[in-house]
N, C-alpha and C positions, 0 to 999 in steps of 0.2 A: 459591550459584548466580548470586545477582544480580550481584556482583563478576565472575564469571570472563562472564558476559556485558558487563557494561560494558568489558572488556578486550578483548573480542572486537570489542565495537563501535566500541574508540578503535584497531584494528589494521584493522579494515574501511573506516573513514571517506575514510581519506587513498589510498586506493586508488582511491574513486571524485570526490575532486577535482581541478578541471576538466574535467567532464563533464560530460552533465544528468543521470546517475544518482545517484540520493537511496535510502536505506536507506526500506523500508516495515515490517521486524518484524523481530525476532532473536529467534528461540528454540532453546532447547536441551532434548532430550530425556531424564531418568536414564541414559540407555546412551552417554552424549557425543554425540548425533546433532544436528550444531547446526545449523540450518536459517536461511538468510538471508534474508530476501526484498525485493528491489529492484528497484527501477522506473526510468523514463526519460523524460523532455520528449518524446522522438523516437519511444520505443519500444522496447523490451529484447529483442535477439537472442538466438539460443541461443549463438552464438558469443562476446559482451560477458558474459552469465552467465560461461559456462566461463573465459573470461579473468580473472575476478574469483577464480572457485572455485579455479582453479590457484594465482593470488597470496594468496590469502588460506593456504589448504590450507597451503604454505612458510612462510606467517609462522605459524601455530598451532603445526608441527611445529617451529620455531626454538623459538618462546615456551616450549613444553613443557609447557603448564597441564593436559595429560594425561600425566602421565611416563610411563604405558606404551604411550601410542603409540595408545591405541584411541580413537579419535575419528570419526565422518564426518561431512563437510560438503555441505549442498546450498544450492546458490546459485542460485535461480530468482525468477520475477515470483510476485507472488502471483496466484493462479488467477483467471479470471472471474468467479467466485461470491464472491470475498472483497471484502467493505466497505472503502473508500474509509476512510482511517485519519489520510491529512494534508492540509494546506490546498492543498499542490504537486498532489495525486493529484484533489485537486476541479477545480483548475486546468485539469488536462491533461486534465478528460473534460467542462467545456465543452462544448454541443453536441450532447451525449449523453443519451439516455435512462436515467432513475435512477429504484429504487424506497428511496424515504426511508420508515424506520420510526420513526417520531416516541417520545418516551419514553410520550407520553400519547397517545392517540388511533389513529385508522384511518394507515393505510401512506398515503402519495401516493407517484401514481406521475406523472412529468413531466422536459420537457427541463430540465436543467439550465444556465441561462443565465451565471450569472456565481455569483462565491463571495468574498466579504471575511474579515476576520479573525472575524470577526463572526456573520456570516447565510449564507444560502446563497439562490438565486433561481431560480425553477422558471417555469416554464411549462406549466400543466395544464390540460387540456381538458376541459370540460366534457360529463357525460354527454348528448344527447339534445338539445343546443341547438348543436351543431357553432361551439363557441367557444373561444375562452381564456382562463386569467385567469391573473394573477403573480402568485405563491405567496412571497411572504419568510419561511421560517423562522430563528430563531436556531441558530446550530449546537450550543447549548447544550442544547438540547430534542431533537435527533437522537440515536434508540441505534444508528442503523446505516443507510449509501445503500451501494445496491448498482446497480451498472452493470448496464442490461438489454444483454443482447445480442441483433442480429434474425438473422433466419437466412431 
């Protein structure tokens, strides 16, 4: 399975460069259900999705790595509840409210200010004393940041 994904993903790549869309997960389900999930600098329309799903769909059914044909493809952002997976996706949510789940310790929750190869940098407010402080974690110590959404 890991090969016909790696295949999948060296037929997906060149389709989205010169762009700002960057792959965020490729998985494929025992029933062929291969699901892609990509993102954008700008922001990923439904219309940029479908454009990818059509081209991509053509090249699978060329490649043939289902020779009976029974394969589907879904080509979408990953959803707002999904964790933040690369250093481009910390990048583009700058500015945003994040809840970091640390490997050890309580969750912080805080604006995400900036992000190196490295750490990641919050700004989190303090309970009860109406302040701030800057939070450096390593992103090595992160199991999961999830973008809050406000409504």
């Amino acid at each position: 399975m890991t090969d016909v994904l790696e295949k999948i993903r060296q037929l997906a790549e060149p389709l989205l460069e010169g762009s700002d869309m960057f792959i965020v997960n490729l998985k494929i389900k025992p029933i062929n259900n291969i699901k892609l999930y990509i993102d954008a600098d700008s922001g990923l329309s439904v219309g940029r999705s479908a454009e990818i799903n059509r081209k991509l769909y053509h090249l699978l059914e060329e490649a043939a790595f289902f020779p009976e044909g029974d394969f589907s493809l879904e080509v979408s952002s990953p959803g707002v509840d999904e964790p933040l997976v690369s250093n481009r996706q910390y990048k583009k949510n700058i500015g945003r409210n994040v809840l970091v789940t640390p490997t050890e310790g309580a969750d912080i929750m805080g604006l995400l200010k900036d992000v190196t190869e490295e750490h990641l940098v919050l700004e989190v407010k303090i309970p009860k004393k109406k302040e701030t402080t800057i939070v450096e974690l390593p992103l090595s110590t992160i199991k999961k940041t999830v973008v809050q959404i406000k409504f």
